[in-house]
N, C-alpha and C positions, 0 to 999 in steps of 0.2 A: 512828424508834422513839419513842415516845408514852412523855412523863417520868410517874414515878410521883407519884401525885399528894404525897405528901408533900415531891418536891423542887420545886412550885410552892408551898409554904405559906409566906402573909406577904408573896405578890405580889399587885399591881394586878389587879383585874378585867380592864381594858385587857389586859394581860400575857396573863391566861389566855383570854383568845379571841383575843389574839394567836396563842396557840398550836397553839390549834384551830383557824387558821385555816391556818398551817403545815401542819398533821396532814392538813387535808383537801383541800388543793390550790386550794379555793376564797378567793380573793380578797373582804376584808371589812376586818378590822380591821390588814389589811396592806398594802391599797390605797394609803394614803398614803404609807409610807415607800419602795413600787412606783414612784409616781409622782415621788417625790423622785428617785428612783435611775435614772430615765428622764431626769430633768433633767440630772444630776451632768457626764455627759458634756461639753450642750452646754454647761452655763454656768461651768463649773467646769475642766475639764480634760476631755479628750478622751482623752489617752493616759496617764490616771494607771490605776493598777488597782486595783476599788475592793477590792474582797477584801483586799489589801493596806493601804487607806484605813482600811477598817472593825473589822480586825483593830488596827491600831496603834491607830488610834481608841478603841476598845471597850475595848483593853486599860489605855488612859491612865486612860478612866473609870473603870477598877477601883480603879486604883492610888490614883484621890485618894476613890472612896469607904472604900476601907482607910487612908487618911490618911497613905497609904507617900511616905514625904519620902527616900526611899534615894534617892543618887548614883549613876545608871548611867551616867554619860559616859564610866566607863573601860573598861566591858564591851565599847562596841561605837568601828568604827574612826570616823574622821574624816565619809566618803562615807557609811556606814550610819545616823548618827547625823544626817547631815543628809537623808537620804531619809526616816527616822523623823520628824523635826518636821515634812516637808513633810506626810506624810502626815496628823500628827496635824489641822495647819493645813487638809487639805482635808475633812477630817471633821467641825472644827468648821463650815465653811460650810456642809456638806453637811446637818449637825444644827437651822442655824436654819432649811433649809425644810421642817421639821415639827416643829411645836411640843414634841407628847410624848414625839421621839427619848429626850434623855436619860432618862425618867421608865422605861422599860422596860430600862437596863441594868442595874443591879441584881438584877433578874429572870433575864434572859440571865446571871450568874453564877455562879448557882443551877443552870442546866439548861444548860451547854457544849452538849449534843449541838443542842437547839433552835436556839441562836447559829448554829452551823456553818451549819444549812439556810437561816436566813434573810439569813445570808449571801451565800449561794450562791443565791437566790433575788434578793438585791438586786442580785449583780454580774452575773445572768444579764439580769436588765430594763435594764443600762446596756449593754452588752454589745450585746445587740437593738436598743435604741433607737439607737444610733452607725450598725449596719450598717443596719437599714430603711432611713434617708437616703439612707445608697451608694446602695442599690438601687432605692430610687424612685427618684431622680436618674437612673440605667441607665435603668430602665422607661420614664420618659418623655421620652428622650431628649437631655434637654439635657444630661448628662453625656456621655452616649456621643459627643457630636460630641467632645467633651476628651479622648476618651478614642484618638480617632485619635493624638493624642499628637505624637511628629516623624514620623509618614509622610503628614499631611497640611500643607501650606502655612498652611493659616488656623488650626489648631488650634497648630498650631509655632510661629506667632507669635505665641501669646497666651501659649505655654510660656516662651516665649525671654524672658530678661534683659531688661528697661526699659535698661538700658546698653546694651546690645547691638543693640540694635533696629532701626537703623542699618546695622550691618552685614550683620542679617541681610535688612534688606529690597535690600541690591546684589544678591545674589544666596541666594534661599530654599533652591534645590536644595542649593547649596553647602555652605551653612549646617547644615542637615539631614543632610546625609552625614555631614557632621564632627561633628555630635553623636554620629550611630549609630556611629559610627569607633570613638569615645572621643577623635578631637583636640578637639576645644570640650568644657568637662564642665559640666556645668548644677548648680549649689549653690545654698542659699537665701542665700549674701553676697551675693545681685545680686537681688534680688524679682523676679518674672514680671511681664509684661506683663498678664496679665489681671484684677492688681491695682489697674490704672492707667485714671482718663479722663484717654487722651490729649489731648483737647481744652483740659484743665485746665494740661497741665504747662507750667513757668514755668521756665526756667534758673536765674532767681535763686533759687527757691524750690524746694528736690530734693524736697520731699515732698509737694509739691504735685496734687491728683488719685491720690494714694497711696490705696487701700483704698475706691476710688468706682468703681471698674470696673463695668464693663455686665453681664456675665458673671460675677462676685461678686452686684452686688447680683440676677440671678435665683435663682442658687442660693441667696441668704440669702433668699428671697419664697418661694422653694419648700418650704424648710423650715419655715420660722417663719409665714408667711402664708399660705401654702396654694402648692400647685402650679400651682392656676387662676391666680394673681397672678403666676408665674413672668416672666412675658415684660410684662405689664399689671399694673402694682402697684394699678390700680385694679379691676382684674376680681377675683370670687370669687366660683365657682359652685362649689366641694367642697363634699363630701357628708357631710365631718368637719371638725370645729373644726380651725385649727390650733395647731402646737405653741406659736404665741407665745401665741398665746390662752388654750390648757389650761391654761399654767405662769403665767399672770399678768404675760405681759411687756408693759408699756405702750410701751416704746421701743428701737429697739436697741442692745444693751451690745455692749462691747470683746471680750469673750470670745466672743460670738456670730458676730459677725464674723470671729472670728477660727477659728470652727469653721468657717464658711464657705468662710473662705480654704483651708484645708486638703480639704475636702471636694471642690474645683474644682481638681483633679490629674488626671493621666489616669493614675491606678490603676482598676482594675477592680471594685476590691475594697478590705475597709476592711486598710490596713497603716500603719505607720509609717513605709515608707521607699521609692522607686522608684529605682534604678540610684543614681547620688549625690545624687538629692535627698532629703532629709531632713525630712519633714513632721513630727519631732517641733520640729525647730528654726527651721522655719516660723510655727509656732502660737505657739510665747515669741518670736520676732522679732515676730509683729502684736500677741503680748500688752504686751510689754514697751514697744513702740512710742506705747501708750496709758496702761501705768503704769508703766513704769519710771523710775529716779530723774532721766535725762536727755532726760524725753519734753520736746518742743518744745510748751508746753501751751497756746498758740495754736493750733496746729496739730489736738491735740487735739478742740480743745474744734470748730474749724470743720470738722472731721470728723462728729466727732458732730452736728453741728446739720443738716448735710448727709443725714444719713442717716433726721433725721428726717421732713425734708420730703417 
């Protein structure tokens, strides 16, 4: 529905071909905050929902341009209240990559029904942009060897436990059976092997070759560098920019990698969870791993230097 013009008066220009741009489907003065919201996924969170993000978000911004200092801690429970900050928390990062985010809520206050669409228009570009990856990944097959999963030997090994690894190479069939059984249960408290260069690991050092895998870093070339780079981080014959390039990434971040990690599952498709593994508790395992309060920041830091080489 197309607001009457008196409920856009006293807003930005910016604002009103905002909303013409809404009205008409065609991408313009909407393109930027499209392409933020394409980003949000991989550098931001993967499985937050931004609808959810944008809405607390949007909502906060009202409240301090009404200068509303009200106490809601009691309204809502414990769990809700801290899902609330998170969200606000990912909306403020989501707002510095476009400059005139905030400058157009005030506007969206004025015309609710506009909000709602471009809403639904930013959570459907993050939405897309998460699954194209799946599915290019499928298309050009280096997924799809992962995605044999435990009924093939070499893709099973790269699924199986780095603790376990051992075990499973005395006997693979074995191994394998007893996944599919449900006796062995595959969790993320034990990382997969295909997070690991074996070559790198050091007894003395557990985390050592952690998050340099062969098979990570093509999925992370495929995405962010192009698909040509997949296999030859030095080849690049796409026919599109990639996505590190469109979004301005000069090096790779922790959270990229860690979209990475989760992307090289043998899901078929984009989910948050396969049998007991849990790829939402995967992602905060590699995030937390590089900022959380007990990260080993040697470790860190020779991670990253590694990945930019």
């Amino acid at each position: 529905m197309t607001p009457e013009p008196s409920d856009i008066s006293g807003t930005s220009i910016h604002f009103q071909d905002l909303l013409n741009d809404l009205n008409s489907g065609i991408s313009g003065p909407n393109e930027p905050y499209l392409h933020a919201a394409r980003w949000f996924p991989l550098v931001i969170d993967p499985f937050a929902v931004l609808e959810d993000v944008l809405y607390e978000g949007m909502e906060a911004e009202f409240s301090e341009l009404r200068a509303d200092t009200s106490d809601q801690s009691e309204e809502a429970s414990g769990s809700n209240n801290h899902q609330k900050e998170l969200c606000i928390k990912q909306y403020k990062e989501l707002v510095k990559l476009v400059p005139t985010f905030s400058d157009i809520i005030s506007g969206f206050e004025k015309v609710p029904s506009a909000m709602d669409n471009f809403i639904h228009a930013l959570t459907c570009a993050a939405n897309d942009a998460r699954s194209d990856d799946t599915g290019s990944l499928m298309r050009e097959g280096l997924y799809g060897k992962i995605a044999r999963g435990w009924n093939h030997p070499q893709t099973a090994r790269l699924l199986c436990p780095m603790q376990m690894l051992d075990v499973f190479d005395k006997n693979p069939q074995d191994f394998m059976d007893k996944v599919k059984e449900g006796q062995i249960t595959i969790t993320v408290a034990k990382l997969p092997a295909y997070l690991y260069d074996e070559s790198m690991l050091d007894p003395a050092r557990k985390n050592r070759g952690c998050l340099q895998g062969y098979y990570l870093k093509c999925v992370f070339r495929h995405i962010f560098t192009g698909p040509s780079s997949a296999i030859s981080a030095t080849t690049h014959k796409d026919t599109k920019a990639p996505k590190g390039q469109i979004h301005g990434m000069t090096s790779p971040l922790p959270r990229v990698i860690a979209y990475a990690a989760i992307q090289l599952s043998s899901a078929t498709q984009w989910c948050q969870q396969i049998e007991d593994f849990n790829l939402v508790l995967l992602y905060n395992r590699v995030v937390n791993m590089f900022e959380g309060n007990s990260t080993n920041k040697q470790w860190v830091q020779e991670t990253l230097n590694h990945w930019k080489s």
